[in-house]
One Martini backbone bead per residue (centre of mass of N, CA, C, O) as a GRO file, in nm:
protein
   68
    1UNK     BB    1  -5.375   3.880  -3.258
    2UNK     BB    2  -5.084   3.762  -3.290
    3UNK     BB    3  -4.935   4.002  -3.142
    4UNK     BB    4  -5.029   3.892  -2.879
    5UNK     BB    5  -4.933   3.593  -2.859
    6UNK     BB    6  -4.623   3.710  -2.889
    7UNK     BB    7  -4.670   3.876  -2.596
    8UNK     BB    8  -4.701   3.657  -2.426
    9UNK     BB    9  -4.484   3.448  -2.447
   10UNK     BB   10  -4.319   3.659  -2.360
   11UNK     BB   11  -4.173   3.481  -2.035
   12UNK     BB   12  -4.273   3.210  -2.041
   13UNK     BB   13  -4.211   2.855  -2.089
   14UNK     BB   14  -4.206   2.835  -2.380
   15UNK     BB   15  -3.925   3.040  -2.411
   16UNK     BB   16  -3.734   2.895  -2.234
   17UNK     BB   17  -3.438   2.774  -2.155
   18UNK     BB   18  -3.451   2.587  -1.912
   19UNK     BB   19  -3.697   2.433  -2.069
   20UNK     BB   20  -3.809   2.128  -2.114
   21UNK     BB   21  -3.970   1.898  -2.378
   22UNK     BB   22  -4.203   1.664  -2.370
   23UNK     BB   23  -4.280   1.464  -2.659
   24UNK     BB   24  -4.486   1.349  -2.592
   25UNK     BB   25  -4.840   1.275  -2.596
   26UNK     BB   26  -4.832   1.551  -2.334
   27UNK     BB   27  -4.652   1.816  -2.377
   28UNK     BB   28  -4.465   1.913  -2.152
   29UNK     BB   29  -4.318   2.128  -1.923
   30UNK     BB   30  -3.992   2.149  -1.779
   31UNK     BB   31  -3.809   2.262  -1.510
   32UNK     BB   32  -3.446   2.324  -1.533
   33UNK     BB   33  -3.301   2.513  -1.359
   34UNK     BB   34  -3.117   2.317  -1.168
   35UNK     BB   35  -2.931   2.199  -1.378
   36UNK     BB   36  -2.780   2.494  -1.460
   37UNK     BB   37  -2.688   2.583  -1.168
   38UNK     BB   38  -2.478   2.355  -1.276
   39UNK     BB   39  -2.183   2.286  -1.384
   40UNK     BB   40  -2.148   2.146  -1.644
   41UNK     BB   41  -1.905   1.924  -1.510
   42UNK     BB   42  -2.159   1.848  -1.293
   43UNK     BB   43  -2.334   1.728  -1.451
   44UNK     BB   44  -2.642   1.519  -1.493
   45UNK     BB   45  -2.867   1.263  -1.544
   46UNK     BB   46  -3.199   1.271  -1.575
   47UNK     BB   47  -3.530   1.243  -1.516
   48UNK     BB   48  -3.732   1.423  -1.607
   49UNK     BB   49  -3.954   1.371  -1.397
   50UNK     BB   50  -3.747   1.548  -1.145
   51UNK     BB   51  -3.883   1.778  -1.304
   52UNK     BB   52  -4.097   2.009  -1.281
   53UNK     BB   53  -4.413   2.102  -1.382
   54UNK     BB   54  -4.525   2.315  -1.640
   55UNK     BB   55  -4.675   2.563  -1.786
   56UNK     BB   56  -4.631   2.759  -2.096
   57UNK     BB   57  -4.775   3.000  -1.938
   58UNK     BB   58  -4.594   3.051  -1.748
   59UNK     BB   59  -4.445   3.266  -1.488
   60UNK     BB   60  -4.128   3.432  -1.353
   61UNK     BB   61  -3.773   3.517  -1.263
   62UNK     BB   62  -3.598   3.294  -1.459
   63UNK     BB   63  -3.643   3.389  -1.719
   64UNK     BB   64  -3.506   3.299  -2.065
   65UNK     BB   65  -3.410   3.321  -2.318
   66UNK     BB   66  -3.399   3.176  -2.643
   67UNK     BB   67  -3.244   3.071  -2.879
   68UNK     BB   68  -3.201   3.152  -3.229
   0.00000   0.00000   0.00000
């Protein structure tokens, strides 16, 4: 069953380089592509409320693996 968990995972918001991770007791994932869109020297900092709500669970056509 472990390994079925871990095929649902790859490609979620849960493993995404984008997803922003609100560590409140709310534990959301908010989706950052808009962010990394821009160059890193023109990035600025927003309030994460700015990000779009996902599911952990959602899947995409932008999603990227977060490193190891």
């Amino acid at each position: 069953m472990l390994e079925n968990d871990n095929v649902l995972e790859i490609g979620c918001c849960k493993t995404c380089i984008y997803a922003f991770r609100d560590e409140s007791e709310l534990e959301q994932f908010h989706c950052g592509l808009t962010y990394y869109q821009v160059p890193p020297a023109q990035r600025r900092s927003v309030k994460l409320a700015s990000y779009p709500v996902v599911s952990p669970d959602h899947v995409c056509i932008h999603w990227m693996p977060k490193a190891n």
